[in-house]
C-alpha positions as CSV (number, residue, x, y, z in Angstrom):
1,X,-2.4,13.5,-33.5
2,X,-4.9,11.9,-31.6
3,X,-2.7,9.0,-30.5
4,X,-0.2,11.0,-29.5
5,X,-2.3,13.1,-27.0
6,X,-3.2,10.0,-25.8
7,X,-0.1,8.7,-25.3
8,X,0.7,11.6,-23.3
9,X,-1.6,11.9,-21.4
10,X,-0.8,7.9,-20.6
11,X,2.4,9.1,-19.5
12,X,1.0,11.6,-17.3
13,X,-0.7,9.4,-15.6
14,X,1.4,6.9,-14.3
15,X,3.8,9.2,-13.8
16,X,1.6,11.0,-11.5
17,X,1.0,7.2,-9.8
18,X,5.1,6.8,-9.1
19,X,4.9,10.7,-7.8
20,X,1.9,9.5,-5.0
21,X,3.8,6.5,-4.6
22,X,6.8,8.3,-3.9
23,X,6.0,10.6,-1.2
24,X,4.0,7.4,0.4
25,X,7.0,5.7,0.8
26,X,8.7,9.1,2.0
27,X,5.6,9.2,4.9
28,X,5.9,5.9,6.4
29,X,10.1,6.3,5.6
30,X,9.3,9.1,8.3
31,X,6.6,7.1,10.7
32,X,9.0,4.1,11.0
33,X,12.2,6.2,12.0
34,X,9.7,8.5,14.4
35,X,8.8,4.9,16.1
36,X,12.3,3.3,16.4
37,X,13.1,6.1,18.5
38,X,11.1,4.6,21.4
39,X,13.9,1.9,21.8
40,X,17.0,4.1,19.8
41,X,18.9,7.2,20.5
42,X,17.9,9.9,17.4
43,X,21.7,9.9,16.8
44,X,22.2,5.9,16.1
45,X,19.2,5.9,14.7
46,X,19.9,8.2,11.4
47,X,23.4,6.0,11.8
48,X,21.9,2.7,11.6
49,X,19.2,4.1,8.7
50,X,22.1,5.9,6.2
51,X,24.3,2.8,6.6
52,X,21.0,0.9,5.1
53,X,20.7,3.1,2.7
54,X,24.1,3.4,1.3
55,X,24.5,-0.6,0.8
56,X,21.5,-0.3,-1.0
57,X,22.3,2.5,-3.1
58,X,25.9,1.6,-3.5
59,X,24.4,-2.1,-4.5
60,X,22.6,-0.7,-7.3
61,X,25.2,1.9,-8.6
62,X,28.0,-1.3,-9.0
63,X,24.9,-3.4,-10.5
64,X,24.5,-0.7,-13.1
65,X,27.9,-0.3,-13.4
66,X,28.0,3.4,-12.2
67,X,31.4,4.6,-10.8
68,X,31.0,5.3,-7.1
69,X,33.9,7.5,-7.0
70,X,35.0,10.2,-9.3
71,X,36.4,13.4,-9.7
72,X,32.8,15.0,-10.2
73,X,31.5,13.8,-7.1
74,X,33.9,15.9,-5.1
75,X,33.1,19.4,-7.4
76,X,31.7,22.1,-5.5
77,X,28.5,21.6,-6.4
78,X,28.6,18.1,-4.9
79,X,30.6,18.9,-1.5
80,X,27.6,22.1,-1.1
81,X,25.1,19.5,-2.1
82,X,26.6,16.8,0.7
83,X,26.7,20.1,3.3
84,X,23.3,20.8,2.8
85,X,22.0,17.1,2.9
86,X,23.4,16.5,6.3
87,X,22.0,19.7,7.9
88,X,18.8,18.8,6.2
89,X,18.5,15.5,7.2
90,X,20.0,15.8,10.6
91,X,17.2,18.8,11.3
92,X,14.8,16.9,9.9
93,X,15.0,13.2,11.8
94,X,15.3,15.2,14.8
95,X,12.2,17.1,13.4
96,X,10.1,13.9,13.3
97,X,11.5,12.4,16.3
98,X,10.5,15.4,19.2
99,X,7.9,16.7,17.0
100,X,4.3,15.6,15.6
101,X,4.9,14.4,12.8
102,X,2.0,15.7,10.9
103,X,3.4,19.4,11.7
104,X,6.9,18.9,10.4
105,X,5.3,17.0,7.1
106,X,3.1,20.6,6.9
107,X,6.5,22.5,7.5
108,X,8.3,20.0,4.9
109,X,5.8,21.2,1.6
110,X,7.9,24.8,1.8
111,X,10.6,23.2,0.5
112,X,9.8,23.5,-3.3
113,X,8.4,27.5,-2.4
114,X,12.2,28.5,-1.0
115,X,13.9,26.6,-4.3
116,X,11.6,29.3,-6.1
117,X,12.9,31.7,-4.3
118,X,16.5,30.6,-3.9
119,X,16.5,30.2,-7.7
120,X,16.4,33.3,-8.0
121,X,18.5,35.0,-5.8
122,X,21.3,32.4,-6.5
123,X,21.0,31.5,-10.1
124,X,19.2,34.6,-11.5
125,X,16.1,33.2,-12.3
126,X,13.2,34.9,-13.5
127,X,10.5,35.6,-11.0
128,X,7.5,37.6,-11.0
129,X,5.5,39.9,-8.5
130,X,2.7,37.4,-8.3
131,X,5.6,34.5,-7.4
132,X,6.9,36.5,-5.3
133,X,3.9,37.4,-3.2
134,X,2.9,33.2,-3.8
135,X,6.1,32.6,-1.9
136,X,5.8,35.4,0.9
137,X,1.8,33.6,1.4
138,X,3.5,30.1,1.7
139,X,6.3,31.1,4.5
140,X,3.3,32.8,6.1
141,X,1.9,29.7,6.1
142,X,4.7,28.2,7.7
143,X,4.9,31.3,10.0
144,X,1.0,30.2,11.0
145,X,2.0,26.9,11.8
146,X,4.8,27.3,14.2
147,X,3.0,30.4,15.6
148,X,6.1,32.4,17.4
149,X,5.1,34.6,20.1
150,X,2.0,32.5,21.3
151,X,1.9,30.5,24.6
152,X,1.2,26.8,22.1
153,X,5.2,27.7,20.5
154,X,7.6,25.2,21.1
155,X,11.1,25.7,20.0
156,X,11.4,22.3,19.0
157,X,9.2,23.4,16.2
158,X,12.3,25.5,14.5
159,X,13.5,22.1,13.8
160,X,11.4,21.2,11.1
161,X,12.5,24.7,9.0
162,X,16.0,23.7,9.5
163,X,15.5,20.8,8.0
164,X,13.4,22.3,5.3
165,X,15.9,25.0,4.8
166,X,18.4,22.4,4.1
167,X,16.2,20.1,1.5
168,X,15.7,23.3,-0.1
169,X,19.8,23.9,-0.3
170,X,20.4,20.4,-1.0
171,X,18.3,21.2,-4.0
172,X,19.3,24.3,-5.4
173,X,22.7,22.9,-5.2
174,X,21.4,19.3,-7.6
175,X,20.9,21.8,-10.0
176,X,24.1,22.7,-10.6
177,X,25.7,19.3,-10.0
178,X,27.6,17.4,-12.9
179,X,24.5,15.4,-14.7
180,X,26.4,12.5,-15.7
181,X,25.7,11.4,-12.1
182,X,23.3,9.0,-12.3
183,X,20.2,8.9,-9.6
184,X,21.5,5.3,-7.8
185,X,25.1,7.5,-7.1
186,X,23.5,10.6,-5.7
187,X,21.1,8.3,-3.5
188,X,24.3,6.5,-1.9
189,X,26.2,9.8,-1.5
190,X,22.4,11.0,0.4
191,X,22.3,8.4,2.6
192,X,26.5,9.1,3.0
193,X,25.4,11.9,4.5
194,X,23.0,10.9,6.9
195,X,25.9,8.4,8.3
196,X,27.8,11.9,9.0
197,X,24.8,12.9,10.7
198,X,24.4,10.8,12.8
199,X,28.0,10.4,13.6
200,X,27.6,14.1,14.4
201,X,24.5,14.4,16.6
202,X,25.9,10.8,18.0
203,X,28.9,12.0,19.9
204,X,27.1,15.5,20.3
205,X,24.5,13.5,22.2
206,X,27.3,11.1,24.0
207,X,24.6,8.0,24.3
208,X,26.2,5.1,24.9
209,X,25.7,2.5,21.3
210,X,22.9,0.5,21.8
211,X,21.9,-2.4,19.1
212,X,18.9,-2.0,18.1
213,X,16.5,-5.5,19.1
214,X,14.7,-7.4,16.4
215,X,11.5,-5.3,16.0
216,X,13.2,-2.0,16.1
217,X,15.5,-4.0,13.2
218,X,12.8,-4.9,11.2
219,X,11.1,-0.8,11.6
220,X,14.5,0.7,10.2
221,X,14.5,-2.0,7.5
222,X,11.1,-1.4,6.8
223,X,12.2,2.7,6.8
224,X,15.3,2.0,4.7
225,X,13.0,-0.1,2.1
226,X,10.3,2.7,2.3
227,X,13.1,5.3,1.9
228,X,14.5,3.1,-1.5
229,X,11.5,3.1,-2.6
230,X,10.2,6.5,-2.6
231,X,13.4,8.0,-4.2
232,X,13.4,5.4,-7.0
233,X,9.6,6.4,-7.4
234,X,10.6,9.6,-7.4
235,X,13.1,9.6,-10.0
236,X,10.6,7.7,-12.4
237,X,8.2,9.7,-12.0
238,X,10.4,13.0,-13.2
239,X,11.0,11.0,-16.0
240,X,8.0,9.2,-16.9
241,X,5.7,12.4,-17.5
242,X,5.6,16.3,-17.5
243,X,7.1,18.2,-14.9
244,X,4.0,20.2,-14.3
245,X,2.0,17.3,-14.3
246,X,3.1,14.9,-11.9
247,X,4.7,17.7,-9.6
248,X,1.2,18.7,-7.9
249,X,1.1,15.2,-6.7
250,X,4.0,16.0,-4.2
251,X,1.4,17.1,-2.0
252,X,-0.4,13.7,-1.4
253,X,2.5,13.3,1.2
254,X,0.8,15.8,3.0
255,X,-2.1,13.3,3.5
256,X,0.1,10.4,3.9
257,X,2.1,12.4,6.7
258,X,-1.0,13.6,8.0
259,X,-3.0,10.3,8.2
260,X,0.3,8.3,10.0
261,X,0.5,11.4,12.5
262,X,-3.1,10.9,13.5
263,X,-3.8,7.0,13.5
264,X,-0.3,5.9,14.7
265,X,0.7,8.5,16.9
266,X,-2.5,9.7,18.0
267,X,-1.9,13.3,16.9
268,X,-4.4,16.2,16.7
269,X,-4.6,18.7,13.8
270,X,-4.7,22.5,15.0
271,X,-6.9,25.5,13.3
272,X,-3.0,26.8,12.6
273,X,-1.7,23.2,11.0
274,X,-4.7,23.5,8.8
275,X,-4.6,27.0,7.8
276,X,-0.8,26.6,7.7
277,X,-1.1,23.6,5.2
278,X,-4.3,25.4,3.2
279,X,-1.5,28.4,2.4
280,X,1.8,26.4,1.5
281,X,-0.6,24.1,-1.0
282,X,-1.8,27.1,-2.5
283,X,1.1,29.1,-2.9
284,X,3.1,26.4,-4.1
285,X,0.3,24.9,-6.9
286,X,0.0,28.8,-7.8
287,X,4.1,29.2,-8.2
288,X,3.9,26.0,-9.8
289,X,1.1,27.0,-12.4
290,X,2.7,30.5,-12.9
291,X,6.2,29.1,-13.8
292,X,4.3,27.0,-16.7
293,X,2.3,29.7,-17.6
294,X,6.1,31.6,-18.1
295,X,7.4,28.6,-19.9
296,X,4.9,28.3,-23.0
């Protein structure tokens, strides 16, 4: 018995590793894209990033010899999925662009709090008083860090629970799309949609195309690498070790996100920011703990 607790527990660990080394690549996927915008319009630049993304992607789905196109990826599940991913994303860049980028990070650790919640209102899951009251504390905290009604609010702010609100949809709606997809097709059919995004905001923002130089290049390369590389983490760390293992680890983005805001863009951390981040890291590790507790 003894090996195979270790074993596990061997398991746990790295997959915990690809989970920290996920949301790091996520975090400077998100510094890099905030930076190029010095030189590149917020529209061009999610249209320069998703075309990255999908050569990649689509690269590795033919390499595997995964079908790019096929009647599941236009279910309903898949075109909700693809609705909610570019009103996610689009909310999101724009999020990081025109905001700090430590606060829409903060903003960003909701997410897994509203699939809770959506679970259950969409799919009928189970969920407690105590959950329920987790979940109420962590939009609070969201509520504390945007802080409506004070003279500090900035409606720029809404952007990053937009964007949230879309993950979060984006999400629900994985759950229910056909699993034969494998993770290198729904990554090019992600970054599909951030082309459409930035199609979208493109001609919504009417800036004239402008080719990005050689450094701002090399940044969106460097974000579409970063960006690669933290979903591909991502999905090995889901299936390296337990669920309720590795998940806490999501969080280290928050430090990650945090630590880029500060040292590259010279951002300062607010009482509410804090406070804000204290009560979404809480609630969600509580939810998280709770729905295990259910489960054995």
């Amino acid at each position: 018995m003894a090996p195979l607790i270790a074993t596990d527990r061997r398991a746990n660990l790295i997959g915990s590793l690809w989970m920290v080394a996920a949301m790091a690549g996520f975090a400077i996927e998100d510094a890099l894209l905030k930076a190029s915008h010095s030189t590149l319009p917020i529209g061009q630049i999610m249209l320069f990033f998703g075309l990255g993304g999908t050569c990649v992607f689509g690269g590795l789905a033919l390499a595997r010899k995964q079908p790019l196109f096929t009647s599941d990826v236009v279910s309903r599940p898949m075109c909700i999925r693809a609705v909610f991913e570019v009103f996610g994303r689009l909310f999101y860049v724009l999020a990081i662009t025109l905001t700090p980028l430590s606060s829409a990070t903060v903003i960003l650790q909701a997410t897994p709090i509203v699939v809770v919640a959506g679970a259950a209102l969409v799919f009928g899951e189970q969920v407690g008083r105590r959950r329920w009251v987790a979940i109420l504390i962590g939009l609070a905290g969201v509520v504390v860090i945007i802080q409506p009604g004070a003279e500090s609010f900035s409606a720029l702010s809404i952007l990053a629970v937009l964007g949230m609100l879309g993950f979060a949809g984006r999400d629900l709606a994985s759950r229910a799309a056909p699993a034969n997809l494998g993770t290198a097709v729904l990554g090019f059919y992600g970054f599909l949609s951030i082309i459409l995004a930035g199609v979208i905001y493109s001609v919504w923002e009417g800036a004239p195309l402008v080719l990005p130089d050689a450094p701002t290049a090399l940044i969106l390369s460097g974000a579409v690498l970063a960006g690669v590389l933290g979903y591909s983490s991502l999905m090995k760390a889901m299936r390296t070790g337990e669920v309720s293992a590795v998940t806490p680890f999501r969080y280290t983005r928050l430090l990650f996100g945090i630590g880029l805001g500060v040292f590259m863009f010279a951002e300062k951390l607010s009482g509410a920011t804090l406070l804000g981040c204290g009560l979404i890291v809480l609630s969600g590790l509580f939810i998280l703990w709770r729905g295990q507790q259910k489960a054995a």
